[in-house]
N, C-alpha and C positions, 0 to 999 in steps of 0.2 A: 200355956197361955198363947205362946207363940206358937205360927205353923212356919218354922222358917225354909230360903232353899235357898241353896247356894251352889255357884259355879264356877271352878277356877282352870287357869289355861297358864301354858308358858309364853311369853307373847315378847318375842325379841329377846332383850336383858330384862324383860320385868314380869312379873304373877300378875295377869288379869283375874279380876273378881271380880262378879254380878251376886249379888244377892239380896232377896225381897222375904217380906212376912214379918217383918218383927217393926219396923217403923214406918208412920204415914201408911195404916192401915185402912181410913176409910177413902183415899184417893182410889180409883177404879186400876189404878198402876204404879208402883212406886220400885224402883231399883237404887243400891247403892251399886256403884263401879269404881275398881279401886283397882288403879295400874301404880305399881311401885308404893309407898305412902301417900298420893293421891287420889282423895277418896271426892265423889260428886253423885249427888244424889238427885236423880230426877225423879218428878212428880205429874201423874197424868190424870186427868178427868175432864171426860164430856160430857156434854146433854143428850139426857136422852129421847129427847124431840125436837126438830126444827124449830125455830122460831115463824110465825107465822109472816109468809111476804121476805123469806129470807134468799135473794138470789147470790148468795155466793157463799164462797166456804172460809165461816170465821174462825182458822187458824189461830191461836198467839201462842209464841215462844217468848221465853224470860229465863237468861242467866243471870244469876247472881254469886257474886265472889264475896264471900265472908273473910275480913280482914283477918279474925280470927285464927283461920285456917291457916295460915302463915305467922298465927303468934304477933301479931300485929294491933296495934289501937290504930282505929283512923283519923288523919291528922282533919284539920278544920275548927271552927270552933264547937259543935256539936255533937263531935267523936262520934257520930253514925255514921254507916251508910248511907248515902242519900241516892240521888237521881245516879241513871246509869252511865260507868264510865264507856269511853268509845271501846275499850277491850270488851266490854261483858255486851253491846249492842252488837262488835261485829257478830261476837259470838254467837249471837244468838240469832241472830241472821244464817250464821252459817250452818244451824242445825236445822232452822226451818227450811232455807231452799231445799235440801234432798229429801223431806220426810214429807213436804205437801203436794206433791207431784202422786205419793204412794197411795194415798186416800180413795177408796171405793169411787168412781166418779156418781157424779148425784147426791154425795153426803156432804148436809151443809150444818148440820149439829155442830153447835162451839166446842172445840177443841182446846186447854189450856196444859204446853207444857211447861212446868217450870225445872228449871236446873240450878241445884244450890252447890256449887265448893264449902263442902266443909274441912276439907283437909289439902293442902300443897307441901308438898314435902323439896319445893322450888326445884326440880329436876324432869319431874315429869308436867306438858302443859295440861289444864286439865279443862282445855274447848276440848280436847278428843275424848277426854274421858267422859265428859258431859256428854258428846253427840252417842257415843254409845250407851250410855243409859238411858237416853231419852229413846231411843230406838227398841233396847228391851223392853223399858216402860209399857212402852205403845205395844208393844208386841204381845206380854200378855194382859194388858186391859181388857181387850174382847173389843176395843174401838176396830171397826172396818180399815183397817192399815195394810197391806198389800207389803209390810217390808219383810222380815225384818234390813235394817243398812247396817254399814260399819263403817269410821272413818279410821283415815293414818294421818300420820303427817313422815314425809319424806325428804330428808336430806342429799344433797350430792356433795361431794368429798372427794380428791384424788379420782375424780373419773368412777365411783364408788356408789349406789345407791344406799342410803343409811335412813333403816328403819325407825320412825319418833325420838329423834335427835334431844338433846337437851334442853330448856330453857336457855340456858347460855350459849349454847354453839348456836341458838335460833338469834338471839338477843344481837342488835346493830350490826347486819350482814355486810351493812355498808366499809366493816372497818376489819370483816372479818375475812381477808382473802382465799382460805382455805374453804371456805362454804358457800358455795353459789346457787343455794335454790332454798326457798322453804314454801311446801308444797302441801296443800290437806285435800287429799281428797277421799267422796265419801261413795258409797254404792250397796249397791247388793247382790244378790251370789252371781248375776249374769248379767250386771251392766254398772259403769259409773253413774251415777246421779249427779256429781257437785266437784267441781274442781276451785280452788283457790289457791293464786303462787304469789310471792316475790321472787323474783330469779333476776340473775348476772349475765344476760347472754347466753343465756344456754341455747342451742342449736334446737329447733325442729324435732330429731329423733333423740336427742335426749332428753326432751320435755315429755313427748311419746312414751317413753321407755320407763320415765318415773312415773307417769299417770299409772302403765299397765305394772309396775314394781307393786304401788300401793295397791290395785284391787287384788293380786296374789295373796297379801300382807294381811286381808282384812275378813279371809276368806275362814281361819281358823274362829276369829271372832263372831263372823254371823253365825256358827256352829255352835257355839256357847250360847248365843242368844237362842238357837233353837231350840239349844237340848233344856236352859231354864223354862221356854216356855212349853215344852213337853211334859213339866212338873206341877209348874203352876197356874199356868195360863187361863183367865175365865174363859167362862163359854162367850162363844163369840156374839157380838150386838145382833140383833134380830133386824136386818135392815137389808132392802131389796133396792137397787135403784129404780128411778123410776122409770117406769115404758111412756115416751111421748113420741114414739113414733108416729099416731096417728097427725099429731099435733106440726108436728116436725113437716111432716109432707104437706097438708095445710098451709104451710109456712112458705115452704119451698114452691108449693102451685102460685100461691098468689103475690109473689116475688122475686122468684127467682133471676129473671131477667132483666128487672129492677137492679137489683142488687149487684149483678156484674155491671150494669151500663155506671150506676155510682164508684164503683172502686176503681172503673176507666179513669177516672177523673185524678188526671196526675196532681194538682194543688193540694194541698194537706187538708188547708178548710175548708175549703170549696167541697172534698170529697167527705170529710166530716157530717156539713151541712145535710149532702145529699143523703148521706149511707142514717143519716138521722130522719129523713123524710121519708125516706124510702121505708123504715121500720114504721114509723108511723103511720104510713100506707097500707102498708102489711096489716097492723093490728085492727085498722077500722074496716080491712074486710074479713074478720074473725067473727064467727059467733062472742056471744056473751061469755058464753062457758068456756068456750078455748081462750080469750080474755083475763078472765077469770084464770086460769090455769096457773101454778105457779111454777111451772118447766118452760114458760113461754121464754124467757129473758132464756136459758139455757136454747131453747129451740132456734132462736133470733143467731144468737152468738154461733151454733152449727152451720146455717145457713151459710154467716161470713167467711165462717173458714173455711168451709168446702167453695166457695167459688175461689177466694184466694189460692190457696190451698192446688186446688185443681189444674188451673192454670199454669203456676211455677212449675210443676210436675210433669204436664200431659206438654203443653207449649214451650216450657222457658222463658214463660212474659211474667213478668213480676206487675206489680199497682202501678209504678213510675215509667215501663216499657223500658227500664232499663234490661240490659243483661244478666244473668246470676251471679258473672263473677264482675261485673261493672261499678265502679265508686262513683257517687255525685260528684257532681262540678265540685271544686272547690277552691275558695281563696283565703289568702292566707295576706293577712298585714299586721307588722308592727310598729312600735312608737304612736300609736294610735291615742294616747294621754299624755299632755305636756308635761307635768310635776312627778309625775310618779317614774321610781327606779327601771322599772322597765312594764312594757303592756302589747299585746297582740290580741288579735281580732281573728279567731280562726271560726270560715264556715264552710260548711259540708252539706249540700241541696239543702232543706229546712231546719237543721240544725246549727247552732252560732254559740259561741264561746266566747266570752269576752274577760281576761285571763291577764291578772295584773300582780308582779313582783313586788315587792317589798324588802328591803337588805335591812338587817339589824346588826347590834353587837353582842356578845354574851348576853348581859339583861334580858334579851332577848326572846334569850334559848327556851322552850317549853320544860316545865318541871313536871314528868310524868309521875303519881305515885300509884305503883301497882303491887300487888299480891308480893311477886319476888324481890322489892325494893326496890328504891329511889333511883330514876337517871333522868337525862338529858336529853333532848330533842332537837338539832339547828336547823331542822328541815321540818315545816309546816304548810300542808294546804286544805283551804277550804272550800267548799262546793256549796252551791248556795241554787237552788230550783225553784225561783218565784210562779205564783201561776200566771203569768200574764206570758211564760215560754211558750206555754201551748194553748194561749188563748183565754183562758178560763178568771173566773175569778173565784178566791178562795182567801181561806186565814193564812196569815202570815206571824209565822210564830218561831220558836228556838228549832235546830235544824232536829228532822226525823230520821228513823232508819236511814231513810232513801241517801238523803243528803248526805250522812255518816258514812255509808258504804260504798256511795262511789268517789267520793274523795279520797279514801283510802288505799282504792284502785288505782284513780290516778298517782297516787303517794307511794305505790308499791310499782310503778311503772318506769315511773322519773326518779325516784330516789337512786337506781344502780346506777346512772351516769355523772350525778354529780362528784365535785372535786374531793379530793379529801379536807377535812378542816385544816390541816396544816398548811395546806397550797393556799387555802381562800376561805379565812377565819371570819366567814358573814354566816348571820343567821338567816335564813334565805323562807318566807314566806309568801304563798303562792298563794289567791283569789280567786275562782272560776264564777265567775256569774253566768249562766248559762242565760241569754236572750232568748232564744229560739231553742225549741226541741222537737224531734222528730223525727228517733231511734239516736243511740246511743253517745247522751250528752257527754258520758264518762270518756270516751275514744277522743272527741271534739276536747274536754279539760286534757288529756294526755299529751295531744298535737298543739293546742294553746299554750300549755304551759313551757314545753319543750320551748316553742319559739318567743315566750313571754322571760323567760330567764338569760336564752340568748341577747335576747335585745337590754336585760338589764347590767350585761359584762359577767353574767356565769361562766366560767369556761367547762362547758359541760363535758365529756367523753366524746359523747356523739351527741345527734338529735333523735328522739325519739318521736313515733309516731305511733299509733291504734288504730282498730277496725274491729267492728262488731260482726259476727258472721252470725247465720240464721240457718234451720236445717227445716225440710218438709219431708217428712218418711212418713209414707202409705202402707197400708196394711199388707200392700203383695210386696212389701222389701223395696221398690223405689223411691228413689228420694233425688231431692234437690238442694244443693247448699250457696247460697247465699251470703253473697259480702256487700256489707255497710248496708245492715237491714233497717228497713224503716219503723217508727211505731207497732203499726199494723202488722206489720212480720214478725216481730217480735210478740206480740201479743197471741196472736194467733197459728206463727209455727211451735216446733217441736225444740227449738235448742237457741239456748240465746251462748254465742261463742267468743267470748272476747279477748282478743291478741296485741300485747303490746310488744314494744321494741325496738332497735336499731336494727341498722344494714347485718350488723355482726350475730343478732341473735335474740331472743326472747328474752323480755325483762319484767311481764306480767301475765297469766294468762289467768282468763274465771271463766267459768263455764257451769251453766244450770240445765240440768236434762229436764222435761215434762213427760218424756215415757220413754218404758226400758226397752234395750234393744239397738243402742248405738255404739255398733262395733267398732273395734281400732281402725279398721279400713276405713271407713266414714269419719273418724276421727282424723286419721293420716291427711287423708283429702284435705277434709276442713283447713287444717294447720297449713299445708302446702297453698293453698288458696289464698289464705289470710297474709301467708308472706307476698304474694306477688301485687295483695292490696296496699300492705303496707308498706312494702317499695314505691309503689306508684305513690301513696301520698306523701311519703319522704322526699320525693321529687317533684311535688307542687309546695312543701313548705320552703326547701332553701331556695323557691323563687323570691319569697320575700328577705330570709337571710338562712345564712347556712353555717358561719360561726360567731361564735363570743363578739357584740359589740361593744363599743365604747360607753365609761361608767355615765350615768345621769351625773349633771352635775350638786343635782340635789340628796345624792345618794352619801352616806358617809364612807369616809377613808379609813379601813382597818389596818395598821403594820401591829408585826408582832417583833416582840424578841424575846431571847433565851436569857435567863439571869443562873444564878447559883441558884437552888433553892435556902441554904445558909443566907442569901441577902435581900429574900422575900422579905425578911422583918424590919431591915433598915428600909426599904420601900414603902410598908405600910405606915411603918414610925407608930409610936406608943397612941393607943385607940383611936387609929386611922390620924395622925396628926400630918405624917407626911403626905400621905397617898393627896389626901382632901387638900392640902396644899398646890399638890402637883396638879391638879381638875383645874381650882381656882386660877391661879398663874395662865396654865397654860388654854383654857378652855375645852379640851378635851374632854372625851371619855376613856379611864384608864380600868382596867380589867384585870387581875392577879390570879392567875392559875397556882394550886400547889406542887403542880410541877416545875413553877418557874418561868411558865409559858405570861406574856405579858401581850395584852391585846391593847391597842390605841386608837381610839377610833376619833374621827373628824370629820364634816364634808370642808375642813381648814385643813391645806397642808400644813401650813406655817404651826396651827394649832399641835398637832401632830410631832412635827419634829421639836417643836419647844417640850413637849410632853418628853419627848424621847430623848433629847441632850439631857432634863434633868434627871430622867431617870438612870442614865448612862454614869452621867456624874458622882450618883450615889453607890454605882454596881462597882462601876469600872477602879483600875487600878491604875495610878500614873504613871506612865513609862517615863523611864531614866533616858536624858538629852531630848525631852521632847519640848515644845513650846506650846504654852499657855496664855490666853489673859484672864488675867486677873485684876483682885478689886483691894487694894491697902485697908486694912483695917485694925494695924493700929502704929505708930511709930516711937520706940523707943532710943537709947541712948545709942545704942550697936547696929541699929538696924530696922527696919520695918518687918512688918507682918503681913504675907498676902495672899486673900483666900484666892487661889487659882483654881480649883477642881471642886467641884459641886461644894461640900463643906471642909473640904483640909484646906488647912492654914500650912504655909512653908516661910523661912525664913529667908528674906534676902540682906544679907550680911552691907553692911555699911560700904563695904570695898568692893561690893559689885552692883552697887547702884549706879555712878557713870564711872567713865574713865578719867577720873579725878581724883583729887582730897577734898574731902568734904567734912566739913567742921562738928554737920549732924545733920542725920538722916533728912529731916526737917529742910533743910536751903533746900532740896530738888523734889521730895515728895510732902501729902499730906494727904490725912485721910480721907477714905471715899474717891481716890482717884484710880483710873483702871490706867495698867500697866500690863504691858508683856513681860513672860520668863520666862524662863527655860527651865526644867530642872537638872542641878547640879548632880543630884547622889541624895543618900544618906548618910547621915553623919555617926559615928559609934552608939547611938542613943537609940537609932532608928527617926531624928528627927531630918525634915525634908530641910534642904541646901538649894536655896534658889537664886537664881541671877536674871539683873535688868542688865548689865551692861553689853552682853556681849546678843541683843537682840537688837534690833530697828524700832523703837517706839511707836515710831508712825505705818509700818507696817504690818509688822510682825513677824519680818524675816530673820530668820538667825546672821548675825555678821559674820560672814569670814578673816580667817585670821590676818590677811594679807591686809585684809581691810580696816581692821581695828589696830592694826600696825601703822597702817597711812595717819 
């Protein structure tokens, strides 16, 4: 009934498996891939005709994580899966950048991959296992795919490269000192396609060095893809690109000179305007039929690139007459919003960032729940691309890919500098509203946020900065590479490159190829380039500030302190009776770790340290000879009662209330009156022994004996 095939490989510490034929047989492509007990099954199927009037190529990727696959019910009220979380969007972002670059050019048939986890055996991640089944899928579909790819993910360790590292050793790099990089990237047997990192400072050549670790790594794997698809691969789509050369020259006669005098025009819209007239010009001296054509929009789109294109290459003039390796003006201000914890205003020639802190307490913290279980988040930022950045007007709705992915960049750039939670127990939530766009908003959120947390009293490591680099490679091997590319560069070159970091070292880089062929050498370049960018914008950000300012005073006060974990329970008191007391009283906000870690948060100091004397009151122990006030609360025949330390009661004995006889306790005290003591000891019982006499009433100083002598 089945035709099955299957292919297995030794692949680091784990048995890769590819195998197809037996489920999700009428999909045009269907593989499971199963590295260690992580099993993900992708699904392929395209059209087999264009849609009429369709000018581009309708790609869609979808991961999906079944809670199941980890033995899991999903929390919620609905216990479904619902909308996607940000792990399974970046995911599937990350499969689509390397695999829609591979596509026949000309093929514009809808393409649908899906990727399901069915199985996580929480040790292995299963976005790599995913990108490789989606890539066999595709492979033998018979869809027009130019791949097969393979992705890794690569650890560094002890100076160490470490092939698809654990869940956990990946899981809060922030806290994990021993592992400074998590790195995926993807390619094919002769070039990288897709880079994505969080990294700690890693140096230049050892960013290099893991890129070219992983395509080594992933080389056995495209071999397994080949040899399944040697087995079972359909025949391949019947599909030619199409010839609009004639169309194309056409194009080029009756604009070409047009077209360059528009992309002169260094203003963003202005040149928008024109390079949009100018096509329009173009089309009304078309025939009907060449009009009519539907390669015209693809022949339009050749025309811009080759004059772009041509010039960076042959001249070294870019759209703006800047330099290739030249960054836009840029200024940089903060405290830009009165009420808010902290805010900066970073722009870079037509791109603006407008980039605003937020400090919380616990409460605060983001509750992540994924596949491998429940944690913690105190570091949040969000990216927000309205259209009115680049002019336009459009819906406005809950954020998309776009918005998810590069906020995550910025989050994977700035997260290695921040403090540890122990130094600086805020939950630290970051904004980027991007004003202005006009190549790479995500570098502008990098450089914004950097100096948006400075200015809200982060003490960050360093400051961090970014830069977007751009590559133009020609068909005879020359090229040009480009830093802090614009829109148009971006769009229309060959590599979009993006590098973040300190003075010390790389702390993000991503990188998206559009065609294969981009050697280490070009790569080396690129990275060397992009340092000497991001030095120079590190030295126009601390013109505005350069380290940790002073807190907002609207910002709350966090202290922490260390208790027993044994006196957590007197803290909370019987169904929160004390904690809720301590809130009330003191007006704080009080936090209980089960470590014993206690967070206190206020923009009241006063609030704050009332929090922290009662809490202390209850932990602490009373030292023998120390002095106390206290408050009488109850007076018998031998003596009084007085609570002196949060709730213990001590005895002060009838003969050391003054320096007298005293007939009863009563002639010198009464209840509710606050007295200073000292305490004496314990007495055989373990009960406290306290005395008024040998302290100052009105002060609280202890009397010397010389003194109580006079």
């Amino acid at each position: 009934m089945f035709n099955e095939t299957k292919k297995s490989i030794q692949w680091g510490e784990e048995t890769l498996t590819l195998e197809t034929g037996k489920v999700a047989r009428q999909a045009d492509g269907t593989v499971i891939a199963t590295l260690g007990e992580t099993s993900v099954m992708a699904n392929v199927t395209f059209a087999k005709q264009q849609k009429e009037g369709q000018d581009f190529f309708p790609l869609t990727v979808h991961y999906q994580e079944k809670y199941y696959a980890a033995g899991k019910v999903p929390g919620g009220f609905f216990k479904r899966e619902a909308r996607p979380t940000e792990k399974e969007t970046l995911t599937a972002r990350l499969i689509d950048r390397p695999i829609r670059p591979l596509f026949v050019p000309g093929f514009k048939n809808e393409v649908l991959v899906m990727c399901t986890v069915l199985s996580h055996d929480l040790v292995n991640d299963p976005d790599i296992v995913a990108m490789i089944a989606a890539s066999a899928a595709l492979t033998i579909s018979g869809a027009p795919f130019m791949g097969p790819i393979a992705g890794a993910r690569v650890g560094f360790e002890d100076g160490e490269y470490v092939l698809n590292p654990t869940v956990d050793d990946m899981q809060g790099l922030r806290n994990n000192p021993d592992q400074r990089l998590d790195l995926v990237v993807a390619g094919t047997k002769d070039a990288v396609m897709m880079v994505e990192s969080e990294a700690y400072e890693l140096t230049e050549a050892e960013m290099l060095g893991a890129v070219n670790f992983a395509h080594e790594q992933i080389q056995p794997v495209l071999d397994c893809i080949i040899s399944l698809a040697e087995d079972c691969a359909k025949e391949p789509f019947d599909f030619t690109p199409p010839d609009y050369s004639a169309l194309y020259d056409a194009v080029k006669a009756a604009g070409e000179e047009k077209m360059r005098a528009a992309y002169a025009i260094t203003d963003k819209q202005e040149r928008v305007n024109a390079v949009s007239t100018v096509k329009q010009e173009i089309i009304a001296g078309l025939s009907e039929e060449q009009q009519a054509d539907p390669n015209l929009g693809s022949a339009l789109k050749k025309l811009e690139s080759g004059v772009l294109r041509g010039d960076v290459v042959k001249n070294g003039r870019r759209i703006d007459g800047r330099a290739l390796d030249e960054v836009r003006p840029i200024v940089a201000e903060t405290q830009i919003l009165p009420r808010t914890h902290g805010s900066a205003l970073f722009t870079r020639g037509e791109t603006q960032a407008l980039v605003v802190t937020t400090l919380g307490t616990g409460d605060d913290e983001q509750i992540i729940d994924a596949l491998h279980g429940n944690f913690r988040s105190n570091f949040l930022l969000h990216y927000n691309f309205p259209p009115y950045s680049v002019g336009e007007v459009g819906r406005v709705g809950s954020p998309g890919r776009r918005e998810i992915g590069h906020g995550k960049l910025a989050w994977r750039a700035l997260q290695a500098v921040l403090p540890a939670a122990t130094d600086f127990p805020y939950t630290i939530r970051l904004v980027s509203e991007i004003t202005e766009s006009n190549g790479s908003s995500s570098m502008a959120s990098v450089c914004g946020g950097s100096l948006s947390m400075m200015d809200a009293g982060v003490p960050l490591k360093s400051p961090v900065a970014g830069v977007a680099m751009g590559l133009v490679l020609e068909e005879d091997g020359s090229y040009g590479i480009l830093t802090d590319i614009l829109g148009d560069e971006d769009h229309l070159g060959d590599m979009d490159f993006k590098v973040a970091g300190t003075e010390n070292g790389i702390t993000s880089l991503q990188m998206d190829i559009k065609v294969a062929g981009i050697t280490p050498e070009i790569m080396e370049k690129a990275l060397a380039q992009a340092k000497e960018g991001r030095m120079h914008i590190l030295g126009e950000m601390s013109k505005a500030i350069s380290t940790a300012g002073e807190f907002s005073v609207h910002a709350p006060r966090i202290e922490t302190m260390n208790i027993p974990t044994d006196k957590i329970r007197e803290v909370i008191g019987s169904g929160g009776k004390v904690i809720r007391e301590i809130v009330e009283v003191s007006g704080a906000k009080v936090d209980v770790n089960d470590d014993g870690v206690i967070k206190i948060a206020s923009p009241n100091g006063e609030a704050i340290k009332k929090a922290y004397d009662m809490i202390y009151s209850i932990v602490a122990e009373p030292e023998e000879g120390g002095v106390y006030k206290g408050k009488v609360v109850k007076i018998v025949d031998f003596g009084a009662f007085v609570n002196f330390f949060g709730k213990r009661d001590g005895l002060v004995h009838v003969s050391q209330i003054e320096n007298k006889r005293l007939n009863h306790p009563s002639d010198a005290l009464k209840e509710g009156q606050e007295v200073w003591v000292k305490l004496l000891g314990f007495d055989d019982r373990g009960k406290v022994r306290l005395s008024m006499k040998i302290v100052d009433q009105e002060t609280g100083e202890e009397i010397k004996k010389e003194e109580a002598a006079e």
